[in-house]
Kinemage of the C-alpha trace (Angstrom):
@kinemage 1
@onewidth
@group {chain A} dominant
@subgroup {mainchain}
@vectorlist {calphas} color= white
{ca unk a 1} P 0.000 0.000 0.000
{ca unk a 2} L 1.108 3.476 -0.931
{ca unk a 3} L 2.018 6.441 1.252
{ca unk a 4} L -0.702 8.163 0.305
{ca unk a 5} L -3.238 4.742 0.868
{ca unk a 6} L -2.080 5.000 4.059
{ca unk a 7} L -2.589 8.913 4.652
{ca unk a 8} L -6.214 8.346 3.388
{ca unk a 9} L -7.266 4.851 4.102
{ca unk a 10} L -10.276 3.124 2.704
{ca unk a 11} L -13.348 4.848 3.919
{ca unk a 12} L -16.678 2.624 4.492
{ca unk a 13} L -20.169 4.748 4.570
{ca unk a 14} L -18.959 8.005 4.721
{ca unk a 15} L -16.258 10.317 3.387
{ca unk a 16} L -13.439 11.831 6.103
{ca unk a 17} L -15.589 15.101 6.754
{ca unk a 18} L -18.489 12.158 8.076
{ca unk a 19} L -21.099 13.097 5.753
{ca unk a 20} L -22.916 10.487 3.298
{ca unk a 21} L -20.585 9.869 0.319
{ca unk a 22} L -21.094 11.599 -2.928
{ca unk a 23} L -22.105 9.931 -6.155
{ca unk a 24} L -19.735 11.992 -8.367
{ca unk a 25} L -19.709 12.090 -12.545
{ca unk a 26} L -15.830 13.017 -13.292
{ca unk a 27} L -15.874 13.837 -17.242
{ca unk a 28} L -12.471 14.108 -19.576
{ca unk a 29} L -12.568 14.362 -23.098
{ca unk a 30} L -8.450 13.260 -23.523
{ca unk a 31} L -7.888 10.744 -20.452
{ca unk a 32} L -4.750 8.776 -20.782
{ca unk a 33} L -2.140 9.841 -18.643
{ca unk a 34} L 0.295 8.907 -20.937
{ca unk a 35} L -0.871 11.336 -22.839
{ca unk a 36} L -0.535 15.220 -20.712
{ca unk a 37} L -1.338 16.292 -16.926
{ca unk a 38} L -5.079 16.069 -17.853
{ca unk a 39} L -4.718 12.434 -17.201
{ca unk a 40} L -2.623 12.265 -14.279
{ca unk a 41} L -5.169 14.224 -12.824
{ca unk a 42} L -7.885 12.223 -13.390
{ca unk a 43} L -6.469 8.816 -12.020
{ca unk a 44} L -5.072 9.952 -9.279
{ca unk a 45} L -7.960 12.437 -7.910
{ca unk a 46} L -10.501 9.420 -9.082
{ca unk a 47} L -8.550 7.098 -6.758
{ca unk a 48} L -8.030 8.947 -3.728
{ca unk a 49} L -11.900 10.157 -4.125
{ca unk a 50} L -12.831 6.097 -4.088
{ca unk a 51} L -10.811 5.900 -0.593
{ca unk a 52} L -12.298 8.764 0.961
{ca unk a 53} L -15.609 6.443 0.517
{ca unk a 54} L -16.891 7.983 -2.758
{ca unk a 55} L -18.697 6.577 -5.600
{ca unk a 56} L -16.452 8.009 -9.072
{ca unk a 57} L -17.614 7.179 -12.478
{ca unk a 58} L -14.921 8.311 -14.826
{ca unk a 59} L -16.770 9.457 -18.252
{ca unk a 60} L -14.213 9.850 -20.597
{ca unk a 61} L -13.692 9.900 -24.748
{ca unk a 62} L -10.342 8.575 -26.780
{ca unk a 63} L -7.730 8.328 -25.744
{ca unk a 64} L -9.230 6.382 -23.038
{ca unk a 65} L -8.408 7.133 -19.317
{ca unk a 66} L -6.725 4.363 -17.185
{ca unk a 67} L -7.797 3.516 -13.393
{ca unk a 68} L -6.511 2.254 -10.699
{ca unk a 69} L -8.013 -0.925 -9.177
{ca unk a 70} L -7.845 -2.568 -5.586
{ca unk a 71} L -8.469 -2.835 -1.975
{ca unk a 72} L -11.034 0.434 -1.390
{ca unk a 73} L -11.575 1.764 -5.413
{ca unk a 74} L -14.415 -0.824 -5.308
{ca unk a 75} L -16.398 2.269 -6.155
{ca unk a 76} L -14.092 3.482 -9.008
{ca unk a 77} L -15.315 2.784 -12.816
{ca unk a 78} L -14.810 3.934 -16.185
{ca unk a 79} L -17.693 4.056 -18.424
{ca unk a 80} L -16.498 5.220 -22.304
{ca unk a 81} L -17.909 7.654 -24.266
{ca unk a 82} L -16.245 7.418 -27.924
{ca unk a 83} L -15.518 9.974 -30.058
{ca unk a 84} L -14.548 9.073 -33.999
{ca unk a 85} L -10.931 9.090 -32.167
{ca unk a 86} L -9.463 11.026 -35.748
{ca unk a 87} L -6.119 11.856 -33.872
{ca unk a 88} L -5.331 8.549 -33.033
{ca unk a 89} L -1.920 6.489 -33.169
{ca unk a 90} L -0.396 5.396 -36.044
{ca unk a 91} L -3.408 7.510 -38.251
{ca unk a 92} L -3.519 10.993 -36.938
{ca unk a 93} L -6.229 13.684 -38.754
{ca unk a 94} L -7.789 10.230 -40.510
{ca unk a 95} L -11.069 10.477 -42.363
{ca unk a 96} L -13.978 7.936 -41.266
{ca unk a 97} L -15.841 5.364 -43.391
{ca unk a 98} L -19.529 6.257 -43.654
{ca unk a 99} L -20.253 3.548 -41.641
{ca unk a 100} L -18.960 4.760 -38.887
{ca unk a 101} L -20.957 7.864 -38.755
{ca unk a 102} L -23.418 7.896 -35.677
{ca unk a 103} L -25.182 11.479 -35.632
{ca unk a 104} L -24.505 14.941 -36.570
{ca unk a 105} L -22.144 15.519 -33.741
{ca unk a 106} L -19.978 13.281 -35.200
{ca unk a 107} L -20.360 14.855 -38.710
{ca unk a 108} L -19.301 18.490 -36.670
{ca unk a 109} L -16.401 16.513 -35.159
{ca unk a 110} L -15.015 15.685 -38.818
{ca unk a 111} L -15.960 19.092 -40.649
{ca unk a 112} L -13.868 20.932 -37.772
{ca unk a 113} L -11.065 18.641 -38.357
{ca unk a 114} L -11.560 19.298 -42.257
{ca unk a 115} L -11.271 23.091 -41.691
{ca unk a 116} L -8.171 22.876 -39.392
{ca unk a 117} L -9.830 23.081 -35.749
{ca unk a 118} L -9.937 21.134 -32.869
{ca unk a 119} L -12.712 19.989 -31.956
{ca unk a 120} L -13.044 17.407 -29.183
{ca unk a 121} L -13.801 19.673 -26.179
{ca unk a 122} L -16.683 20.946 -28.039
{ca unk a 123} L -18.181 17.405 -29.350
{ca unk a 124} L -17.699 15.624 -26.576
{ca unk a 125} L -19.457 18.713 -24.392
{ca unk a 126} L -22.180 17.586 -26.429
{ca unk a 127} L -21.879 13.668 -26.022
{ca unk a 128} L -21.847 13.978 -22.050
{ca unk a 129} L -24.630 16.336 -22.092
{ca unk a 130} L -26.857 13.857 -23.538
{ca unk a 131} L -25.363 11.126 -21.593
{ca unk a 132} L -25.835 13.418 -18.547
{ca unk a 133} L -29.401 14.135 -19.467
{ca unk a 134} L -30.401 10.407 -19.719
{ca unk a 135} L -29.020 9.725 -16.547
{ca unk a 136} L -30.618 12.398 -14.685
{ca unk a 137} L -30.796 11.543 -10.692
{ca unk a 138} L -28.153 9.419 -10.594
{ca unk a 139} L -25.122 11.865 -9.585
{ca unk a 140} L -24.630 14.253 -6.871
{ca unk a 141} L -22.217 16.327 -8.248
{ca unk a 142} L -20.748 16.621 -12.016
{ca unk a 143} L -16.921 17.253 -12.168
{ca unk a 144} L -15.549 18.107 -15.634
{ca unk a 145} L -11.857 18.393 -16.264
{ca unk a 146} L -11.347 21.397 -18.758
{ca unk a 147} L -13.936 20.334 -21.549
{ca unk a 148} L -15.585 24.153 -21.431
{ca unk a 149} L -17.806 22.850 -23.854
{ca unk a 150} L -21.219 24.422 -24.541
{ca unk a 151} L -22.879 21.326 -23.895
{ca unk a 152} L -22.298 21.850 -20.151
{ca unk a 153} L -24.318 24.766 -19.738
{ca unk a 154} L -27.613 24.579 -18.234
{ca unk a 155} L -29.303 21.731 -17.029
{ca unk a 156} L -27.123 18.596 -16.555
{ca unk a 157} L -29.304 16.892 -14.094
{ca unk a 158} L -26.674 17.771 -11.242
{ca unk a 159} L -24.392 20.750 -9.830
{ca unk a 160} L -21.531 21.244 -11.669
{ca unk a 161} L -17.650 21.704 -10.959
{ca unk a 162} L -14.946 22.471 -13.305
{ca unk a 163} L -11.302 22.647 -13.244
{ca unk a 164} L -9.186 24.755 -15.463
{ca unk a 165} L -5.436 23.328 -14.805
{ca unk a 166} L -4.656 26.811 -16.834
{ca unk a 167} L -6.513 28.628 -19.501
{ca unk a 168} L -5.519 27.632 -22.532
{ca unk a 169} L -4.949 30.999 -24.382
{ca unk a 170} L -1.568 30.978 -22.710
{ca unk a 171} L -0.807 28.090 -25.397
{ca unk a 172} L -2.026 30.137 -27.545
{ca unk a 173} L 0.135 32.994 -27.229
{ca unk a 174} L 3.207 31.250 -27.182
{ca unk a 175} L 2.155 28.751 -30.300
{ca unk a 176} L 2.067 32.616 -31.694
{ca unk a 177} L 4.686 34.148 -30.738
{ca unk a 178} L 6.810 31.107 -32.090
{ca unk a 179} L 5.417 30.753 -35.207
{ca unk a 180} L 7.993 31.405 -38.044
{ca unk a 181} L 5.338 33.181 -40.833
{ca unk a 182} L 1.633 34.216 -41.575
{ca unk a 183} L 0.861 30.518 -42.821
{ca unk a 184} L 1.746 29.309 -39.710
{ca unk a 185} L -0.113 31.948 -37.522
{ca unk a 186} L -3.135 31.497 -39.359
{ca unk a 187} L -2.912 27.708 -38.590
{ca unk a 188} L -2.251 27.873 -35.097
{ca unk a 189} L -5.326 30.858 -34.588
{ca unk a 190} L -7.359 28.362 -36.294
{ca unk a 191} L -6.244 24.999 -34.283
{ca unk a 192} L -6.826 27.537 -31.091
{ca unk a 193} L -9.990 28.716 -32.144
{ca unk a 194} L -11.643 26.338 -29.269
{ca unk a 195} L -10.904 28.684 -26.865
{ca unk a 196} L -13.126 31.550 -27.173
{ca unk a 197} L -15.808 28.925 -26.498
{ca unk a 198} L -13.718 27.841 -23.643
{ca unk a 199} L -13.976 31.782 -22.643
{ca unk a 200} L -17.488 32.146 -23.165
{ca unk a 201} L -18.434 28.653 -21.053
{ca unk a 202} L -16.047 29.896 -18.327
{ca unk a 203} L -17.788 32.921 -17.724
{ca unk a 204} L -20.904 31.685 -16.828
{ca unk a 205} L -19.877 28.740 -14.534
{ca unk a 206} L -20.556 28.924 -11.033
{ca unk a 207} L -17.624 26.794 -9.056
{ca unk a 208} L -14.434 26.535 -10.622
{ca unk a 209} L -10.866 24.903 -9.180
{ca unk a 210} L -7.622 25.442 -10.330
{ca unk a 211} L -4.459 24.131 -9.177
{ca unk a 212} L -2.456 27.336 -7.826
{ca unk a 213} L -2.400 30.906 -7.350
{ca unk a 214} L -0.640 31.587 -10.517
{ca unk a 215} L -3.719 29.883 -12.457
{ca unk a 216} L -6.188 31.508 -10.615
{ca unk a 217} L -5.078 34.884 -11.503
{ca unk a 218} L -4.215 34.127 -15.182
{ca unk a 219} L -8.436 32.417 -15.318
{ca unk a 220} L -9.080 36.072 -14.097
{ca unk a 221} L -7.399 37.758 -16.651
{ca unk a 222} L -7.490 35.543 -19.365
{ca unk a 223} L -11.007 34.041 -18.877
{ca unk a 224} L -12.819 36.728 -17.061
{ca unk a 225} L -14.115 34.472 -14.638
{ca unk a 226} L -14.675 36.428 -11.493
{ca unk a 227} L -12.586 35.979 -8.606
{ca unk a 228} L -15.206 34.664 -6.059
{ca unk a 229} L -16.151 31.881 -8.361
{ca unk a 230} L -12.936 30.081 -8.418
{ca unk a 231} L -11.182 28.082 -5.429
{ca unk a 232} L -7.303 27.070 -5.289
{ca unk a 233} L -7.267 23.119 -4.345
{ca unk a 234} L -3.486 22.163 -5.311
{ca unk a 235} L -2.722 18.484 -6.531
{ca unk a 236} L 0.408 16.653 -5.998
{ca unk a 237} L 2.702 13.563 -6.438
{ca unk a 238} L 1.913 10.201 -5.874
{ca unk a 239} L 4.409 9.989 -2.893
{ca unk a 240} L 4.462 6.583 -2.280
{ca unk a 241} L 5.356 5.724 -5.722
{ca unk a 242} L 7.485 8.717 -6.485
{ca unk a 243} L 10.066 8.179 -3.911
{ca unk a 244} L 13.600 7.670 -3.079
{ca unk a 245} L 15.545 4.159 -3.326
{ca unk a 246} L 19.459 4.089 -3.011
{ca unk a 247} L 19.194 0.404 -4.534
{ca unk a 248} L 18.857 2.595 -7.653
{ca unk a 249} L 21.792 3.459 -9.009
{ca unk a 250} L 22.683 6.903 -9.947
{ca unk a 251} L 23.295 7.376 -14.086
{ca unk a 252} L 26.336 10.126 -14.101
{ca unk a 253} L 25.438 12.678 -16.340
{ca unk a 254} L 22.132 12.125 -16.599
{ca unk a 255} L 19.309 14.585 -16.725
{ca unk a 256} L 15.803 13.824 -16.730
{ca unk a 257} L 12.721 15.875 -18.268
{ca unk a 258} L 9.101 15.347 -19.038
{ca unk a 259} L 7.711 17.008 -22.321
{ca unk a 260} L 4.454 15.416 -23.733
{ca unk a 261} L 4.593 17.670 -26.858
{ca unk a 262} L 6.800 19.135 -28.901
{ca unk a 263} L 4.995 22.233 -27.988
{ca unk a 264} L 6.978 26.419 -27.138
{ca unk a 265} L 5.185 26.107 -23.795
{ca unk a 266} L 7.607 23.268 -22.917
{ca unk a 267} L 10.891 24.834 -23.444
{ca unk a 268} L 12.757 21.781 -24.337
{ca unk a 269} L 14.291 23.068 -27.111
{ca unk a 270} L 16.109 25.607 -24.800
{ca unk a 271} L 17.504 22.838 -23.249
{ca unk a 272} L 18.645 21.314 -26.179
{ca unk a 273} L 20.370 24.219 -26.374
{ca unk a 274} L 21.356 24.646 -22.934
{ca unk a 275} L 22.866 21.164 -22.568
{ca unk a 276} L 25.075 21.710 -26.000
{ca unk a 277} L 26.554 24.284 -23.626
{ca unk a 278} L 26.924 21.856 -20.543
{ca unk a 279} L 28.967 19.066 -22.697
{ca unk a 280} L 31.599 21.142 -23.150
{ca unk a 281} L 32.843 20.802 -19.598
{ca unk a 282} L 30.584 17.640 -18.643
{ca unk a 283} L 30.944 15.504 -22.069
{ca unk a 284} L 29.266 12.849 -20.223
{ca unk a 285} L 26.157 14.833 -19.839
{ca unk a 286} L 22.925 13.756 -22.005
{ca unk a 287} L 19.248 14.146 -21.010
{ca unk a 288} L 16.442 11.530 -21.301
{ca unk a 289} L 13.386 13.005 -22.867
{ca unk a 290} L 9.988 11.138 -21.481
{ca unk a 291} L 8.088 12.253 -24.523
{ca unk a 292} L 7.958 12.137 -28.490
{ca unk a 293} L 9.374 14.864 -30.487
{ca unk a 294} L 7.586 16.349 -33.657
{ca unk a 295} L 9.701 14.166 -36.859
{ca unk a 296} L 11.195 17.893 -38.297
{ca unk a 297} L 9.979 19.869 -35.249
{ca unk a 298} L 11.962 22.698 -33.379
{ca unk a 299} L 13.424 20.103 -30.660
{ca unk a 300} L 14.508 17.510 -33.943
{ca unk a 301} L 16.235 20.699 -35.477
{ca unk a 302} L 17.946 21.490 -32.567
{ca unk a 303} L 19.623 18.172 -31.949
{ca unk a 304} L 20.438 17.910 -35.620
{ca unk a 305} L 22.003 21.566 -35.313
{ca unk a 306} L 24.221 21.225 -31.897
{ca unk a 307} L 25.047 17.849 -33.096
{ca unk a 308} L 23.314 15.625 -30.125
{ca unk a 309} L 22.617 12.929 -31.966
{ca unk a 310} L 23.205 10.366 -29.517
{ca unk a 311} L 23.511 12.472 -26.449
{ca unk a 312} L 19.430 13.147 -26.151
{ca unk a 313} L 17.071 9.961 -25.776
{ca unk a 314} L 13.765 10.009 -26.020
{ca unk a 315} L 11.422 7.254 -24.318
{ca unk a 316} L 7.235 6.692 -24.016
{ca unk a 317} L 4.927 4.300 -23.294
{ca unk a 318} L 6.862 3.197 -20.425
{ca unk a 319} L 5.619 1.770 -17.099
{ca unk a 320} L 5.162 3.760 -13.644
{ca unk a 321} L 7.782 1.948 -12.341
{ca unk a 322} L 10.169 2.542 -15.283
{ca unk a 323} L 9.150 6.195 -15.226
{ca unk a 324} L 9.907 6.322 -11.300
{ca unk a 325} L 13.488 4.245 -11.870
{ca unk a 326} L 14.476 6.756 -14.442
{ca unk a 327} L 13.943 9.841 -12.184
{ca unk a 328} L 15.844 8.200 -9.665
{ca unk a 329} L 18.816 7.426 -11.620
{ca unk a 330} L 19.169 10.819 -13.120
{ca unk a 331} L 21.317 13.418 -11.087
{ca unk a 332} L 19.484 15.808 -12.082
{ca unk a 333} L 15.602 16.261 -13.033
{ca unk a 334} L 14.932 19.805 -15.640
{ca unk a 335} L 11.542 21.717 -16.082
{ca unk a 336} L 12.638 24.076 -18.857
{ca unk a 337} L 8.582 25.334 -19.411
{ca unk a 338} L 7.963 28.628 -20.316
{ca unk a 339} L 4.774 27.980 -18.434
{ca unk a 340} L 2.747 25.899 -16.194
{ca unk a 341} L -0.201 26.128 -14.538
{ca unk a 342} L 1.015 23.671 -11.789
{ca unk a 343} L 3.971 21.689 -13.015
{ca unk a 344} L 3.482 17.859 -11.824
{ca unk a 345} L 6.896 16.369 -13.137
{ca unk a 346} L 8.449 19.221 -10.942
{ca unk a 347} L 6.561 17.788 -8.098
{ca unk a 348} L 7.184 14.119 -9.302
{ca unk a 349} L 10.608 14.625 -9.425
{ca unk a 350} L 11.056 16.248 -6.003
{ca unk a 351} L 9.004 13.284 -4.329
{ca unk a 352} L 11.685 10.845 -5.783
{ca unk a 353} L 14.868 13.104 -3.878
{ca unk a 354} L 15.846 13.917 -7.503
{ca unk a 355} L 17.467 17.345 -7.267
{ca unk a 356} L 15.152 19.785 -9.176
{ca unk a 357} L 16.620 22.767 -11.606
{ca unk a 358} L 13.438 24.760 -13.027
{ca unk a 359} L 12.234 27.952 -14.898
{ca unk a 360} L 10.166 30.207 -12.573
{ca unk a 361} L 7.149 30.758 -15.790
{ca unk a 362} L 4.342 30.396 -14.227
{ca unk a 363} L 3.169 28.367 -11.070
{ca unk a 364} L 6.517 26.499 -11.209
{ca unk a 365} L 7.842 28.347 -7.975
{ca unk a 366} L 4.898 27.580 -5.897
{ca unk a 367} L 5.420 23.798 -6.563
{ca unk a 368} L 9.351 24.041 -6.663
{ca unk a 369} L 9.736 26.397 -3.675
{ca unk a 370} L 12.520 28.741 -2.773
{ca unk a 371} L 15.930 28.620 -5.203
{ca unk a 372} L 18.684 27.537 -3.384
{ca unk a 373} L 16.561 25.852 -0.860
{ca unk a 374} L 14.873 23.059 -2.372
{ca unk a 375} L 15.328 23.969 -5.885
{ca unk a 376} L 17.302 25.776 -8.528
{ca unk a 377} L 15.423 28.195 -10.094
{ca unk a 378} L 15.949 30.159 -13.335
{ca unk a 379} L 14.069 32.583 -15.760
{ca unk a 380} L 12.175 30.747 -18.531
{ca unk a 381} L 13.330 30.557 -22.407
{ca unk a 382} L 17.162 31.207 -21.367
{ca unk a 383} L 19.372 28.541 -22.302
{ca unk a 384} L 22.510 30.687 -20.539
{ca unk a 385} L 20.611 29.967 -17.300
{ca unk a 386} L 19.732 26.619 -17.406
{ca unk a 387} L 23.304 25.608 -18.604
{ca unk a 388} L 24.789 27.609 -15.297
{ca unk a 389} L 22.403 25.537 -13.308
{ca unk a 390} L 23.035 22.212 -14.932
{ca unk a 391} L 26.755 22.763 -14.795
{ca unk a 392} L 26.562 24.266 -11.089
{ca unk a 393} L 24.299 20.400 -9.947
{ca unk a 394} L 26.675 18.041 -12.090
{ca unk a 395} L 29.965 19.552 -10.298
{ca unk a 396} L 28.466 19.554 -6.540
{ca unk a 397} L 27.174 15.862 -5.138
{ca unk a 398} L 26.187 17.761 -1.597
{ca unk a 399} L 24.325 20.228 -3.541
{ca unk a 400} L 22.076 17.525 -5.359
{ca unk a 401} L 21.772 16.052 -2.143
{ca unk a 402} L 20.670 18.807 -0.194
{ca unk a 403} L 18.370 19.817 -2.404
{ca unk a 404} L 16.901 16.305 -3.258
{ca unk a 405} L 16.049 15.923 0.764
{ca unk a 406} L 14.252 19.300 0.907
{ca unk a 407} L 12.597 18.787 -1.973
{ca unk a 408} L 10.564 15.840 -1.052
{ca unk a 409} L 10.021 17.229 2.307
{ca unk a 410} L 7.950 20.251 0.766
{ca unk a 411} L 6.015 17.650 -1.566
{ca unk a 412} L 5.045 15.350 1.723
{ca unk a 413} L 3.950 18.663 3.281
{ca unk a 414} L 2.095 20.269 0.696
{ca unk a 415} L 1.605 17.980 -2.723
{ca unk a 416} L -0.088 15.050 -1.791
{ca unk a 417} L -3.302 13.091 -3.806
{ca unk a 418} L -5.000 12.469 -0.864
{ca unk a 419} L -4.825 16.166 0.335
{ca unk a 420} L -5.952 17.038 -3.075
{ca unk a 421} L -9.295 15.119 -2.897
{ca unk a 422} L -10.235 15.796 0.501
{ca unk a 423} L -9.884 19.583 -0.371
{ca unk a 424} L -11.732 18.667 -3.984
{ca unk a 425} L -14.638 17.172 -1.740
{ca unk a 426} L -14.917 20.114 0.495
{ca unk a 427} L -15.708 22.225 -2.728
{ca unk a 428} L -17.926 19.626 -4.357
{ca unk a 429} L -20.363 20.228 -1.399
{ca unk a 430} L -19.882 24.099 -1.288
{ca unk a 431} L -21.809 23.781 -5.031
{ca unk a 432} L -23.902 21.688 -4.007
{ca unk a 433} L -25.380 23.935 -1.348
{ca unk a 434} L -25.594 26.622 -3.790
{ca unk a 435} L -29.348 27.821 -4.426
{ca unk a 436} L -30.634 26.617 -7.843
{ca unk a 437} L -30.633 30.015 -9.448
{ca unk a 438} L -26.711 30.636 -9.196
{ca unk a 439} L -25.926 27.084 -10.106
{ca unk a 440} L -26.849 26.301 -14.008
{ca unk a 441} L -26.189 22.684 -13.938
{ca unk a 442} L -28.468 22.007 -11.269
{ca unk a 443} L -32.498 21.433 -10.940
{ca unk a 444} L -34.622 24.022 -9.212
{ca unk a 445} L -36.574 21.494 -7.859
{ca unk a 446} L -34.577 19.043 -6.559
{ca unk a 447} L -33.896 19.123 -3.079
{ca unk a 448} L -31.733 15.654 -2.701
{ca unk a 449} L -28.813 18.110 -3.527
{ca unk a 450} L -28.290 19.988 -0.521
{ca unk a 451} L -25.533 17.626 1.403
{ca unk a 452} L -28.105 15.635 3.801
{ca unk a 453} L -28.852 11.771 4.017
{ca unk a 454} L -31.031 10.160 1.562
């Protein structure tokens, strides 16, 4: 059993604040947690919400998300909700056969795709609204993770919660800013073009969480969402898993980063960049990429023009416990984003004793804590820095060390799963004790929503 199994324990009856447990619809249109943060946080909040006691249906579309099972997630399930899945593996921006044609959502899904949007967070809005709808009565409280869809407004049969890990115009602007030529502007304003319904759903929502301070003020200025609608509950490592183990043996050299796309907001190709630098007095240095980089994308270039070949690996579709043994061996463990709204490899990292060097865009120095004290911290898109602070860990073992014991200290303290859904919890009953009239997805007349026993 995990640290964190431990911290919250299977719960019989009732949740840890002793009221009845909550029937609780947790919606995703991109699950897999191989696959971004949007996943991680749904399989770990889903779990710890089973051992607190409640019942968590996990609605999600393709790529599908993946649960946990055992002792006390008896009340855990997945039920799918397919979409025509046109960005899947090895087929990406496919067209369907006919026959696979269900309704004219589907027929939106493809004609967005045709005209160079995205459209999932829209369509599958739409999908768990009428799922929603048919199932009227038999949730408490309806959690959705980022869709922003119009098909969440109004009636869904049950209050309604929504996190926004960070608004997504910050993607946005960056994808911009980077973009070599008009062609490529108009592509990426187009791709983005999801978010100004993501802006107009957020607006009107009545409880939203987000996952630090940082987010919270960018939803405000961003999104427009006002400021009394929108609670802080911060997520965290899985600290049992993540976690030190001297029988793993340290890789020297070797640094260790996280970048699911081949995406500006990730900054990996300043550290491309930034370890070309570092080889020149550490030629043993090389970094492990967990991710896939674009074919003939920025990072690919990079590589190609620093002449890395060979010095930068990149790895996916690996196990937890592969993922964990890599942290550990690497002496150090890099967040080069230009932003984040929370950061969880920072966290991940930090849990394992991994000393942690890391930008300061965005929430990254709420998770990462003070430079010098239980990280190194430098400014975002500077390759100068980051070199000074890879160079600065490789030549100082009591450094690494220091800052690898700290670290996981502030993660046990403050970063935990089970801290995260006991907080999420509190908030689901705050909207559920909202009157009908300032809460859209719930019934007027429906009193069964207020908190008390049935």
């Amino acid at each position: 059993m995990t640290a964190e199994a431990m911290e919250a324990g299977p719960r019989k009856g009732a949740d840890a604040d002793g009221d009845r447990p909550l029937r609780i619809a947790l919606l995703t249109y991109k699950g897999n947690p191989f696959c971004g943060g949007q996943g991680v946080y749904v399989r770990h909040l889903s779990r710890e919400l089973a051992r607190l006691g409640h019942s968590v249906e996990v609605i999600g579309a393709q790529p599908y998300p993946v649960l946990d099972e055992g002792e006390g997630l008896e009340g855990l399930r997945l039920t799918e909700l397919p979409s025509l899945d046109l960005y899947r593996s090895p087929d990406p921006f496919r067209t369907p056969r006919r026959d696979e044609f269900r309704d004219w959502v589907d027929a939106l899904e493809v004609a967005t795709m045709w005209t160079g949007g995205f459209p999932e967070p829209a369509t599958f809005s739409l999908r768990a609204r009428r799922h929603l709808r048919a199932r009227r009565g038999e949730f408490d409280v309806i959690h959705d993770n980022q869709t922003l869809g119009y098909g969440l407004l109004g009636d869904l049969g049950a209050p309604l919660v929504t996190t926004i890990h960070h608004p997504i115009t910050v993607d946005r602007r960056l994808e911009l800013d980077a973009a070599p030529d008009f062609k490529r502007r108009m592509s990426v304003r187009r791709w983005y073009a999801f978010t100004r319904m993501q802006k107009r759903v957020a607006r009107r929502l009545p409880s939203v969480l987000t996952v630090s301070g940082t987010s919270r003020q960018e939803i405000i200025d961003h999104l427009g969402v006002r400021e009394d609608r929108i609670d802080v509950v911060h997520i965290g490592a899985d600290t049992g898993l993540f976690s030190p183990d001297p029988a793993v043996p340290e890789v020297p050299g070797r640094i260790v980063t996280t970048s699911s796309a081949d995406v500006p907001l990730k900054g990996l190709v300043h550290l491309v960049e930034a370890l070309a630098k570092v080889r020149t007095e550490h030629p043993g240095a090389h970094l492990v990429v967990v991710g896939k980089p674009a074919e003939d994308g920025p990072v690919a270039q990079a590589i190609e023009r620093y002449g890395l070949e060979g010095c930068v690996e990149f790895v996916k579709g690996i196990t937890d416990a592969e993922l964990v043994d890599l942290v550990r061996s690497a002496q150090i463990a890099c967040v080069p984003s230009l932003y984040e709204g929370f950061s969880l490899p920072a966290a991940e990292a930090m849990a394992t004793g991994t000393p942690l060097l890391a930008t300061t865009g965005g929430a990254i120095p709420e998770v990462a804590g003070p430079d010098g004290e239980t990280c190194l911290a430098v400014p975002p898109g500077d390759a100068g820095a980051l070199a000074l602070g890879l160079k600065r860990l490789l030549g100082d073992r009591e450094l690494r060390a220091r800052l690898g014991h700290a670290g996981r200290e502030r993660v046990l303290r403050k970063f935990t799963w089970a801290q995260a859904a006991k907080g999420t919890a509190e908030r689901y009953r705050q909207a559920m004790s909202r009157p009908a009239a300032t809460n859209p997805g719930r019934p007027a007349a429906t009193p069964t929503y207020s908190g008390s026993p049935r």
